[in-house]
C-alpha positions as CSV (number, residue, x, y, z in Angstrom):
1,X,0.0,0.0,0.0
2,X,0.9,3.3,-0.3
3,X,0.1,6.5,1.5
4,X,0.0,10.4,0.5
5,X,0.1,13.3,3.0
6,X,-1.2,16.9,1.6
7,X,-2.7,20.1,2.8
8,X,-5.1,22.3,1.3
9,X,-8.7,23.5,1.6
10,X,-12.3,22.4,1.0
11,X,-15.3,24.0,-1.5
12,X,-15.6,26.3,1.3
13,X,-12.4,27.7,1.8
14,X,-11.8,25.6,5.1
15,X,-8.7,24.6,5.6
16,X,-8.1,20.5,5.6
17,X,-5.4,17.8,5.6
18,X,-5.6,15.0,3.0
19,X,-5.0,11.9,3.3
20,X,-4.8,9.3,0.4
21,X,-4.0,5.4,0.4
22,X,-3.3,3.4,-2.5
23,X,-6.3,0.7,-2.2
24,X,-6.9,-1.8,-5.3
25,X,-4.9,-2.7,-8.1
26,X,-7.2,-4.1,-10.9
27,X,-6.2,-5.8,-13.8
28,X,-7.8,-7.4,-16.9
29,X,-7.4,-5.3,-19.8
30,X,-4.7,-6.2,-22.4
31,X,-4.9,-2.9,-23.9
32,X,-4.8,0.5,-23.4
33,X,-7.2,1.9,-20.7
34,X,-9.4,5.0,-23.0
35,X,-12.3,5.6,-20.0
36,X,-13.0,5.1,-16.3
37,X,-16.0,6.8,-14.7
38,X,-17.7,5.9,-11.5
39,X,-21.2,5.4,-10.9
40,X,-22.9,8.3,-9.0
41,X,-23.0,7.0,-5.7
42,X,-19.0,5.6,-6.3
43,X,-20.1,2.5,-5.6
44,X,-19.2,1.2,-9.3
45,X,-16.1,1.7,-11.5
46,X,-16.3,0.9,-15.2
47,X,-13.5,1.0,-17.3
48,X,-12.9,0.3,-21.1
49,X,-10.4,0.5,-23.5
50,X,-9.1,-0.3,-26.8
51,X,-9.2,-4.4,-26.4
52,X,-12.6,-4.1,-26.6
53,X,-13.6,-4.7,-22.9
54,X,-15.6,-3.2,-20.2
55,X,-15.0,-3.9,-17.2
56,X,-17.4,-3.0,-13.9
57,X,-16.2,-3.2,-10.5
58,X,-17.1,-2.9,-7.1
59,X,-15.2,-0.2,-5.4
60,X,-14.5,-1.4,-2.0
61,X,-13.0,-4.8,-3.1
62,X,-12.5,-4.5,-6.6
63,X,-14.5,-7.4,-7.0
64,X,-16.1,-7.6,-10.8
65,X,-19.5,-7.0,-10.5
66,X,-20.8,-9.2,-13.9
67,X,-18.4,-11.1,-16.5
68,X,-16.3,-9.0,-18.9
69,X,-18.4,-7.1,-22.0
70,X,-16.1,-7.9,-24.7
71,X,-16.5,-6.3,-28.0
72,X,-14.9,-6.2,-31.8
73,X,-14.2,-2.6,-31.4
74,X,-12.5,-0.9,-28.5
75,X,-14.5,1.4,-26.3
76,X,-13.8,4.8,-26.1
77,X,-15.7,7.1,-23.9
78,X,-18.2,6.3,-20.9
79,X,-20.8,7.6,-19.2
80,X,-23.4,6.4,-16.2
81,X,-26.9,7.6,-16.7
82,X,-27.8,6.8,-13.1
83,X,-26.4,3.9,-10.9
84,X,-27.8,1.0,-12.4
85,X,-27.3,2.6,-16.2
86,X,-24.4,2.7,-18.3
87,X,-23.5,4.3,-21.6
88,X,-20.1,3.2,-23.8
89,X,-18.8,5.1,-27.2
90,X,-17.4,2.8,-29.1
91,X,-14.3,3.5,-31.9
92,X,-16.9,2.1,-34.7
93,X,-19.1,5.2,-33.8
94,X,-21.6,3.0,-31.9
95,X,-22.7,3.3,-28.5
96,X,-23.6,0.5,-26.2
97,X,-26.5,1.1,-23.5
98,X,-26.0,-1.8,-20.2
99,X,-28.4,-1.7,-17.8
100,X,-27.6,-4.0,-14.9
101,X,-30.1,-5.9,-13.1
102,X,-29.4,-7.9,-9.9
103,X,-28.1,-10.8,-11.2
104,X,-27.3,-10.1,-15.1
105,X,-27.3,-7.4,-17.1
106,X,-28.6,-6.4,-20.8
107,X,-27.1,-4.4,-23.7
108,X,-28.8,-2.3,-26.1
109,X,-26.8,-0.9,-29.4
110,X,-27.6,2.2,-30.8
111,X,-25.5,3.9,-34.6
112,X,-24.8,7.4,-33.3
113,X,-21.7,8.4,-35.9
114,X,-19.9,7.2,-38.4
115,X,-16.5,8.1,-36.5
116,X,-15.3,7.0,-33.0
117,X,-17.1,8.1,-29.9
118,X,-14.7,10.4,-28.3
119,X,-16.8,12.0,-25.6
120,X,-19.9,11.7,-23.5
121,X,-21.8,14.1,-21.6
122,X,-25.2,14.6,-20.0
123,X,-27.3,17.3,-18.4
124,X,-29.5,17.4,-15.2
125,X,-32.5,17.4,-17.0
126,X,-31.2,13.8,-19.0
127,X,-30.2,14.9,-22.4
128,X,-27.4,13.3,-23.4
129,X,-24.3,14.7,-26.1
130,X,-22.1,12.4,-27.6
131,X,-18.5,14.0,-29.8
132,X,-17.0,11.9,-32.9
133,X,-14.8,14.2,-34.8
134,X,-16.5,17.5,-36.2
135,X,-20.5,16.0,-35.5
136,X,-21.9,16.6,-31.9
137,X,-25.2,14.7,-31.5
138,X,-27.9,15.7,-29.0
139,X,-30.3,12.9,-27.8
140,X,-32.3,11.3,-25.0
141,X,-32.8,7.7,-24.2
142,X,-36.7,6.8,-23.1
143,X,-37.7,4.5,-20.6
144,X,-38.2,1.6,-23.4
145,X,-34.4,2.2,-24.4
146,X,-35.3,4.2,-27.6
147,X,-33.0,6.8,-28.6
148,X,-34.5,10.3,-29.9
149,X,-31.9,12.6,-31.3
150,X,-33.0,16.0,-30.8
151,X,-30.1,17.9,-32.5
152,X,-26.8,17.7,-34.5
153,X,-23.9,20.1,-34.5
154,X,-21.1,20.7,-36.8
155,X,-18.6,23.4,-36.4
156,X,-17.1,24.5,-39.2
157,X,-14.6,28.0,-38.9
158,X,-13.7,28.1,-42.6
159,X,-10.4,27.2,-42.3
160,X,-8.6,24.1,-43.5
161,X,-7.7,22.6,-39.5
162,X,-9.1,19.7,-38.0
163,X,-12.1,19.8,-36.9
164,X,-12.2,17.3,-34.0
165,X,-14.3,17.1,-30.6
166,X,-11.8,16.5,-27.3
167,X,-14.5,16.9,-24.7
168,X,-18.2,17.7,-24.2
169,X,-19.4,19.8,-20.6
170,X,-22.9,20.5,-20.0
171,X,-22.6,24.0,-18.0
172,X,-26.8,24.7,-17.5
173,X,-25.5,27.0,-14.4
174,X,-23.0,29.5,-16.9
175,X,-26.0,29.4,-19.2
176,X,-29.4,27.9,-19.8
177,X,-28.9,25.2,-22.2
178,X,-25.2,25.6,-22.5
179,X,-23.1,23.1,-23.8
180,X,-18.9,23.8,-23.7
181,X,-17.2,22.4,-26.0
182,X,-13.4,22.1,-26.4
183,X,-12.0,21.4,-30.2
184,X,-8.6,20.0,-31.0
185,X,-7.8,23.1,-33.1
186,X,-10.4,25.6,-32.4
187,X,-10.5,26.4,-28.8
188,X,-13.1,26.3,-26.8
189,X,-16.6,26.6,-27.9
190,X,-20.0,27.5,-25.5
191,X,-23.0,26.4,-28.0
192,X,-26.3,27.7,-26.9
193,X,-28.7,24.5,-27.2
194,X,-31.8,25.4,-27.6
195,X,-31.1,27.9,-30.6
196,X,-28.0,25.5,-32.2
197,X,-26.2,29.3,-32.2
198,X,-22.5,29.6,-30.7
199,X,-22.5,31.5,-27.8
200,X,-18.6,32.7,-27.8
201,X,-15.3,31.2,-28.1
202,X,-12.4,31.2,-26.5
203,X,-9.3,30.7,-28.9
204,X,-6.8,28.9,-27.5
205,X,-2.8,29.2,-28.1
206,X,-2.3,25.4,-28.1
207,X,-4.1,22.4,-29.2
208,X,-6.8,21.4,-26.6
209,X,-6.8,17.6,-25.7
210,X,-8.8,16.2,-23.0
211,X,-10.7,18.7,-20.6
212,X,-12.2,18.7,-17.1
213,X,-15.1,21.8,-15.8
214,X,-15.1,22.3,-12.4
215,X,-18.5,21.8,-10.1
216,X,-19.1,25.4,-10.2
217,X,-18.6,25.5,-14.0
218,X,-16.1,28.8,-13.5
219,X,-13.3,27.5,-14.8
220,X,-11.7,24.7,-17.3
221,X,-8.4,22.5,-17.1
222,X,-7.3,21.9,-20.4
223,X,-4.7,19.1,-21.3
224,X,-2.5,21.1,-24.4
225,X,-0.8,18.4,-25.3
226,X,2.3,20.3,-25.3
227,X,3.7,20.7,-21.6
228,X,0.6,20.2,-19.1
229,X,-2.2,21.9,-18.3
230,X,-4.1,25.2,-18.8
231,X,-7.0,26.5,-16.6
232,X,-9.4,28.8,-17.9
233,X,-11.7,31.2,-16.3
234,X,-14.6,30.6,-18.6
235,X,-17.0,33.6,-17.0
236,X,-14.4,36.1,-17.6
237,X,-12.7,34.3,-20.4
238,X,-9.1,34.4,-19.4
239,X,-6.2,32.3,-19.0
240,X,-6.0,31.8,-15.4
241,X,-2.8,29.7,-15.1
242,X,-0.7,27.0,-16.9
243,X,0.6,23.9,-14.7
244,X,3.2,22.9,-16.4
245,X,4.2,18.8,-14.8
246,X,5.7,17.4,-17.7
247,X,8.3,18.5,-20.9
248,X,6.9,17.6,-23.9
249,X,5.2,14.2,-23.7
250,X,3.2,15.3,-26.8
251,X,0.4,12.8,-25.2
252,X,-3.2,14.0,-24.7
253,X,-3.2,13.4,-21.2
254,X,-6.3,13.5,-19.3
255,X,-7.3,16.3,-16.4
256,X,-10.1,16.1,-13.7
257,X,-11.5,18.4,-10.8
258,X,-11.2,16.4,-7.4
259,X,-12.3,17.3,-3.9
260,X,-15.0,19.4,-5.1
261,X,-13.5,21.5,-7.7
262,X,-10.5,23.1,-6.2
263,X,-8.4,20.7,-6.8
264,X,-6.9,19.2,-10.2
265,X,-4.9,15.9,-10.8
266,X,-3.7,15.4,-14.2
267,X,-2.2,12.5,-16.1
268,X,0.8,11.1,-17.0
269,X,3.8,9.6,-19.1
270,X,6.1,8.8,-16.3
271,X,3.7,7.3,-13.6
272,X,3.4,10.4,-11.7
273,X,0.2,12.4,-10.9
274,X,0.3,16.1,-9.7
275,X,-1.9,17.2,-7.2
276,X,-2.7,21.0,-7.3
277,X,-4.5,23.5,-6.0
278,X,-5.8,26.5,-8.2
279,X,-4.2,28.7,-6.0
280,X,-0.8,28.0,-6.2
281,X,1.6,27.1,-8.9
282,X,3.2,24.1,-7.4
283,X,1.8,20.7,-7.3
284,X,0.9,20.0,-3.4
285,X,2.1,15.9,-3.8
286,X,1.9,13.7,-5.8
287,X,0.4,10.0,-6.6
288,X,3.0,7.5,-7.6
289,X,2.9,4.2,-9.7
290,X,5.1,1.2,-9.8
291,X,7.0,0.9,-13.0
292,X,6.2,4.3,-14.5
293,X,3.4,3.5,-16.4
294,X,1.8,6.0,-19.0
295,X,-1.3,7.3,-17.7
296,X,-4.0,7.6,-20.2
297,X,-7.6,7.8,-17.7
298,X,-8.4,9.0,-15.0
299,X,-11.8,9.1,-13.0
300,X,-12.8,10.9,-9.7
301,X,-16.1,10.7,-7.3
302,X,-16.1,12.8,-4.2
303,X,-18.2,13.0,-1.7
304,X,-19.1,16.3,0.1
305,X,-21.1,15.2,2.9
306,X,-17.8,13.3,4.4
307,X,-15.9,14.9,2.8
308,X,-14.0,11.6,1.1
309,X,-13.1,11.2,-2.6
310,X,-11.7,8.6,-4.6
311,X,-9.5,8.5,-7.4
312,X,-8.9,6.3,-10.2
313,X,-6.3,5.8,-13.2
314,X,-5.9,3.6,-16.1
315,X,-2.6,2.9,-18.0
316,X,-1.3,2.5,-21.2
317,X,-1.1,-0.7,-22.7
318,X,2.7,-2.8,-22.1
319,X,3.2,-6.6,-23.4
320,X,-1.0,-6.9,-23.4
321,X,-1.4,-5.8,-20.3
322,X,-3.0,-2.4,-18.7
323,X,-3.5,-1.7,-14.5
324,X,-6.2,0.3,-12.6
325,X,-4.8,1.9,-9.4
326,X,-7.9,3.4,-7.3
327,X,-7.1,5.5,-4.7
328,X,-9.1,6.5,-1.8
329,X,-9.2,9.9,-0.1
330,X,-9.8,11.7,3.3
331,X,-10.3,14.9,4.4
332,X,-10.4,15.9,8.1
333,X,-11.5,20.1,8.7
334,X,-8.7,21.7,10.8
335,X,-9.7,24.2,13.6
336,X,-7.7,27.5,13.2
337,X,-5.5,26.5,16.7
338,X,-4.9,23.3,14.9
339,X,-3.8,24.3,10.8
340,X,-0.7,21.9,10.3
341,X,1.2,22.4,6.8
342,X,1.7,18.6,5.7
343,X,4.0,18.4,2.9
């Protein structure tokens, strides 16, 4: 096992000591790991990748919760729709619906692109987006399991770049009906739903890879694919600051808000994943991995009734085999008398 000390404070500026162990290893994948997500009580990881599998797992033991999904194409992108409901993009630009039942579980297929799912993202009210390359597709999912797409996007600026989809936020509280958008070459990109018109964009200086919003939906962690990470204060639409862990990986690393939303953790192509708060430059610790593995995913659940979190990362692909490390998080609120810098 292994164990991180670090200090910081909570949503509500109080200040805490954080305390993180190192609890499952999981393996079972022979390829890279493209998704985690946890089920929204964090009682469920899935994970998927490009051998095709999906994997669900308990997160107390790490126990698998129904036999492996395998399929011909890997899975890239994942999303639960509540706890027992669970959405998979799929490279073939397919999605798979499971919806687990006591025992077993069923699948339900649905054609949603004609290029791989990159992305998956839904709103309070249900209404699900799903991101393949320059097409954005707005739908809902009935009670029978029909799918009813209510509206396609395509950006197009004109110019002769890429046009590809890195990540998909619903951000209802910056704007009714807003969806953020980030694009490989074109920024960032708020799109106003119910009128299919673009709100505003935020050009970007480099090339805008995976992305995480924070709960607050004030600002957004880009991966640039260059050096690190970028946050962005999407309200006043500034740079805020870069966090810069790694030289050059030229990977498109992926980037989440943890503890709430003051907190980022960011990938990885040496094992290593930075802990930082958005008010200082400096990474406050960091989690390490055995062997230095490259990693690709990373999902987070946190709690703000106790206060406890959990992390989780996926790895690369090495000799046909990929590793989940979860990690589980406490916070304990320090009295004033009692503030203790842990480093």
């Amino acid at each position: 096992m292994q164990f991180v000390f670090a200090f910081g404070f909570n949503h509500r500026n109080q200040p805490m000591d954080f305390f993180y162990e190192q609890t499952l290893c999981l393996s079972g994948h022979d390829d890279t790991i493209l998704a985690l997500c946890f089920s929204p009580d964090g009682a469920l990881l899935a994970s998927a990748g490009l051998d095709g599998k999906l994997f669900i797992w308990t997160t107390t033991t790490g126990a698998q919760l129904h036999d492996v999904i395998q399929s011909e194409h890997g899975f890239s992108a994942l999303l639960w729709l509540d706890n027992s409901s669970l959405l998979s993009g799929k490279e073939d630009g397919t999605a798979l619906l499971i919806t687990l039942a006591k025992d077993d579980y069923s699948t339900c297929l649905y054609l949603l692109h004609d290029e791989p799912v990159e992305c998956l993202a839904m709103n309070r009210g249900g209404t699900v987006a799903s991101g393949a390359g320059i097409t954005i597709q707005i739908f809902t999912i009935s009670d029978t399991r029909r799918v009813q797409v209510r509206k396609t996007l395509r950006f197009d600026d004109g110019s002769n770049k890429l046009i590809k989809v890195t990540s998909l936020h619903w951000a209802d509280s910056l704007f009714p009906n807003a969806l953020l958008v980030t694009y490989l070459n074109h920024g960032v990109v708020v799109w106003n739903m119910e009128t299919s018109d673009v709100i505003y964009t935020i050009p970007l200086d480099t090339l805008a890879g995976d992305a995480a919003l924070s709960a607050d939906h004030r600002f957004l962690a880009i991966s640039n694919i260059s050096y690190g990470f970028d946050v962005y204060d999407i309200v006043d639409k500034k740079h805020v600051k870069s966090l810069k862990y790694e030289d050059g990986s030229g990977r498109c690393l992926p980037v989440a808000f943890i503890h709430g939303g003051n907190y980022l953790i960011g990938g990885s192509s040496i094992g290593s994943l930075a802990i930082s708060h958005l008010g200082r430059q400096e990474p406050i610790n960091y989690l390490d991995h055995p062997e230095n593995p490259v990693i690709l995913s990373i999902a987070s659940h946190y709690d703000s009734l106790s206060t406890n979190s959990i992390i989780a990362c996926g790895s690369a692909g090495v000799e046909d085999s990929a590793h989940i490390w979860v990690w589980r998080g406490q916070a304990n609120w320090i009295p004033s008398q009692r503030r203790v810098l842990i480093s």
